[in-house]
PyMOL Python script that loads the backbone (N, CA, C, O; Angstrom):
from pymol import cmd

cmd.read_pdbstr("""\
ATOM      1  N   UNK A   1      88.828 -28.042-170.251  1.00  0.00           N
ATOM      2  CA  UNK A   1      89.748 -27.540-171.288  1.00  0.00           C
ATOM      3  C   UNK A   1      89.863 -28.577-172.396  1.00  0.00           C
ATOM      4  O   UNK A   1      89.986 -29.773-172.134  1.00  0.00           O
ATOM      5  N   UNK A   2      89.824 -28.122-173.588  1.00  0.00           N
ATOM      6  CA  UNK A   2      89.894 -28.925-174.522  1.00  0.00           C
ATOM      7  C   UNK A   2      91.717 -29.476-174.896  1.00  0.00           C
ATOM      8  O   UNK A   2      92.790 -28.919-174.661  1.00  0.00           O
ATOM      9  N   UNK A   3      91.411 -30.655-175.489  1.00  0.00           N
ATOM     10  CA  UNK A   3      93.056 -31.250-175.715  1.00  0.00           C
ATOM     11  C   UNK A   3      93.854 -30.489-176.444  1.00  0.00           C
ATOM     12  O   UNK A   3      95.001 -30.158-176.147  1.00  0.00           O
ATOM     13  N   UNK A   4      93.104 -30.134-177.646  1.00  0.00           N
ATOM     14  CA  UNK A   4      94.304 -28.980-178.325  1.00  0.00           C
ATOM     15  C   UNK A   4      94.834 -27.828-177.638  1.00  0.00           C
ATOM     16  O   UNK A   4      95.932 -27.293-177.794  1.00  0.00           O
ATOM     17  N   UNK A   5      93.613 -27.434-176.623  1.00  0.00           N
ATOM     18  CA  UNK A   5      93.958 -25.904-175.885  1.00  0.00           C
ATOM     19  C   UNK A   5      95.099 -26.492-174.519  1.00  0.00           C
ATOM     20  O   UNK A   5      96.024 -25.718-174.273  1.00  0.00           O
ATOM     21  N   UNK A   6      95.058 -27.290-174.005  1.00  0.00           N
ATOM     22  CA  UNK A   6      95.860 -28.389-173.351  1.00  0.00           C
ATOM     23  C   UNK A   6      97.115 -28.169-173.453  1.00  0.00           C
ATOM     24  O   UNK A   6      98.005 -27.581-172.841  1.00  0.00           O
ATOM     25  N   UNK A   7      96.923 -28.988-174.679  1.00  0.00           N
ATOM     26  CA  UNK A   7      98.574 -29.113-175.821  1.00  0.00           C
ATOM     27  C   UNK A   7      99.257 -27.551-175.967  1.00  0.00           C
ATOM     28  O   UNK A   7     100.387 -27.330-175.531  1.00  0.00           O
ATOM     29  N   UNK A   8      98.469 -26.542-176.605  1.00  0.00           N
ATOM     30  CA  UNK A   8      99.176 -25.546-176.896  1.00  0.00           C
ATOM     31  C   UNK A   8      99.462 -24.919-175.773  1.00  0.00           C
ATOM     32  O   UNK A   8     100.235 -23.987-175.992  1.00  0.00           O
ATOM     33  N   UNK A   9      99.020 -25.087-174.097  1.00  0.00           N
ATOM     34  CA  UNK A   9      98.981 -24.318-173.073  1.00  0.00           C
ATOM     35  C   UNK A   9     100.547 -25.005-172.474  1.00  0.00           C
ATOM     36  O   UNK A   9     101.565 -24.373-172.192  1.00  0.00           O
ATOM     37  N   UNK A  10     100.245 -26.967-172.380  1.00  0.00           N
ATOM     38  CA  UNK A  10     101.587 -27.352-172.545  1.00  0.00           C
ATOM     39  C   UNK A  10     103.269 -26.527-173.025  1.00  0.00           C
ATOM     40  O   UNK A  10     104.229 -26.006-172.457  1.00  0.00           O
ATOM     41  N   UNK A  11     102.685 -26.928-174.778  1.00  0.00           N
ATOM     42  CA  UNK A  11     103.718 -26.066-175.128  1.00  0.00           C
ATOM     43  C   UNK A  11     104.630 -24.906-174.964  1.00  0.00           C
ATOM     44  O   UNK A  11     105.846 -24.850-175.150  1.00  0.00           O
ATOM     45  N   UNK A  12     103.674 -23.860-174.521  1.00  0.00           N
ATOM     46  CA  UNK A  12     103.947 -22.596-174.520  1.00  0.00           C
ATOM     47  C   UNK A  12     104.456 -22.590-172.546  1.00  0.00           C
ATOM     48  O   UNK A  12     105.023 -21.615-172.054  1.00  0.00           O
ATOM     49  N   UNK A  13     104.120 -23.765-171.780  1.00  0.00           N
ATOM     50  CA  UNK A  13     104.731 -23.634-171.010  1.00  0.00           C
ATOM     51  C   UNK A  13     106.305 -23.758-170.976  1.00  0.00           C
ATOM     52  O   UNK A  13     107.187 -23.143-170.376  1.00  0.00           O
ATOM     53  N   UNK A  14     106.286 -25.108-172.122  1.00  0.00           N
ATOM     54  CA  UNK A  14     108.080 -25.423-171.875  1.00  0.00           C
ATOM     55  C   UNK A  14     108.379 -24.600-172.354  1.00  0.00           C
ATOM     56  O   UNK A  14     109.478 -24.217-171.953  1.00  0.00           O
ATOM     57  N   UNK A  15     107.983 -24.050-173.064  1.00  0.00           N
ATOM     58  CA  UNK A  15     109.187 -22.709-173.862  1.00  0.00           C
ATOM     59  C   UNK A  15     109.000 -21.797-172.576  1.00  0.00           C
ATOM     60  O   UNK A  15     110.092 -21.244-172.443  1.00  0.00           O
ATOM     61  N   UNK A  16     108.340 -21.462-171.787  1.00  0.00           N
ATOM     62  CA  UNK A  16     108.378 -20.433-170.704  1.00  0.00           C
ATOM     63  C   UNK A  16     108.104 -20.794-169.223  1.00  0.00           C
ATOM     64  O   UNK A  16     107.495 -20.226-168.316  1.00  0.00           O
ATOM     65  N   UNK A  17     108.805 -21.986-169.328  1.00  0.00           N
ATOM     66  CA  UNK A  17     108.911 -22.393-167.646  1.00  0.00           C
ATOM     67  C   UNK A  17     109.167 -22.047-166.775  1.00  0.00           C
ATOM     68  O   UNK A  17     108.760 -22.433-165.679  1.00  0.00           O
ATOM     69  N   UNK A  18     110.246 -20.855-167.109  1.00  0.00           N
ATOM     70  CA  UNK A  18     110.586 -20.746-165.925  1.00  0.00           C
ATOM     71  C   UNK A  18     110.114 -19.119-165.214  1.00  0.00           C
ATOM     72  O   UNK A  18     110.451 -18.559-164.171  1.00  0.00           O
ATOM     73  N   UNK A  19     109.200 -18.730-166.326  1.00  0.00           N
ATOM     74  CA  UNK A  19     108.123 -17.616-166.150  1.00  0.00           C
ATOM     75  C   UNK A  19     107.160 -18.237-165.564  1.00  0.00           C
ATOM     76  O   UNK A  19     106.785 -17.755-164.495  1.00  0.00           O
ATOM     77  N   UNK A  20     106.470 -19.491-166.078  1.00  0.00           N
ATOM     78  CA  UNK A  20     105.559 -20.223-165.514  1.00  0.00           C
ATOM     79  C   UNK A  20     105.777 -20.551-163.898  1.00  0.00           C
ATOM     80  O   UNK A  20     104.768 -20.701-163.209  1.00  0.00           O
ATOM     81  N   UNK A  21     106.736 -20.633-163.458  1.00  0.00           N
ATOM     82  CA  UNK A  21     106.766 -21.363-162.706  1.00  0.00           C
ATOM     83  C   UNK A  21     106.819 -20.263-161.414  1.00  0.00           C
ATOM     84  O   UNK A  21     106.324 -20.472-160.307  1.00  0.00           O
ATOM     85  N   UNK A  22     107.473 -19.160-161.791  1.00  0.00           N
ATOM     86  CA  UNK A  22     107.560 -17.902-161.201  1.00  0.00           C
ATOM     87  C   UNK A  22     106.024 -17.618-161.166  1.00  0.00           C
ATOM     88  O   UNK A  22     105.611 -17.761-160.015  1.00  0.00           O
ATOM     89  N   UNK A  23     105.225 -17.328-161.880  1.00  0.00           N
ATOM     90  CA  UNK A  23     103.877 -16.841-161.907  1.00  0.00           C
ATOM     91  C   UNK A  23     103.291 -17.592-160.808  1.00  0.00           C
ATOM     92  O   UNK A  23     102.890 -17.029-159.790  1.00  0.00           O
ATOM     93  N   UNK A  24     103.235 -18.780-160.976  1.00  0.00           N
ATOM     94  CA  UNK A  24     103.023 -20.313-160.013  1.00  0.00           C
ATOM     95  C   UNK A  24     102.737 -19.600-158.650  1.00  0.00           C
ATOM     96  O   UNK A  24     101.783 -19.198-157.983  1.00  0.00           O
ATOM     97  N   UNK A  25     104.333 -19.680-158.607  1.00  0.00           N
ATOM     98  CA  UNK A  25     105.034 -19.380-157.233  1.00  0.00           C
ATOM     99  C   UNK A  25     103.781 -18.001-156.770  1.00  0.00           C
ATOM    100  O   UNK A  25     102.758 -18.077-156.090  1.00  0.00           O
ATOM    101  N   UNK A  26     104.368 -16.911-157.425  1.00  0.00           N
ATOM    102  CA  UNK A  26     103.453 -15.731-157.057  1.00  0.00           C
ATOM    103  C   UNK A  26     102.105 -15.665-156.387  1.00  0.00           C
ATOM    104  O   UNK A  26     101.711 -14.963-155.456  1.00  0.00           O
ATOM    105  N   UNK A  27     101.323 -16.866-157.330  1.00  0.00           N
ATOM    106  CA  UNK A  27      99.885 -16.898-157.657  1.00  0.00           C
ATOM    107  C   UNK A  27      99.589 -17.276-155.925  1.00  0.00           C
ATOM    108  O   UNK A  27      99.066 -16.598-155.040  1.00  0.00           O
ATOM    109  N   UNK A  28     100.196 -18.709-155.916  1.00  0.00           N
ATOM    110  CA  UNK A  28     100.459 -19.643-154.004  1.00  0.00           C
ATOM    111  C   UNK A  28     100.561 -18.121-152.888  1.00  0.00           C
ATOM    112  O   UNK A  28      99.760 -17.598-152.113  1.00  0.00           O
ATOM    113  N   UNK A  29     101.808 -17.845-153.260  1.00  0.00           N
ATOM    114  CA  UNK A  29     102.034 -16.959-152.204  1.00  0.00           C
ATOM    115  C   UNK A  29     100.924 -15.701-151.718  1.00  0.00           C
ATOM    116  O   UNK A  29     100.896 -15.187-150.600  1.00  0.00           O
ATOM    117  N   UNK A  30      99.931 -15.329-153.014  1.00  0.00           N
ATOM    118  CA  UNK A  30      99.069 -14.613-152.982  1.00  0.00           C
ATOM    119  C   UNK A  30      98.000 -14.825-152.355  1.00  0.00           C
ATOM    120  O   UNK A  30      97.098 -13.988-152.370  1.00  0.00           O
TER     121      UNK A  30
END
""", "prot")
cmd.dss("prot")
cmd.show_as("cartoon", "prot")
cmd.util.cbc("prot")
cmd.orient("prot")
């Protein structure tokens, strides 16, 4: 993955962490 795609994947996590983190969760349990 490139650094900018990185950065913006970063970003768009903190703004949606706690979707992220749910998805996360889902993805494991799957």
């Amino acid at each position: 993955m490139s650094l900018p795609a990185a950065r913006m994947f970063n970003d768009v996590g903190n703004l949606n962490s706690g979707a992220v983190v749910a998805l996360a969760q889902a993805c494991q349990q799957d």
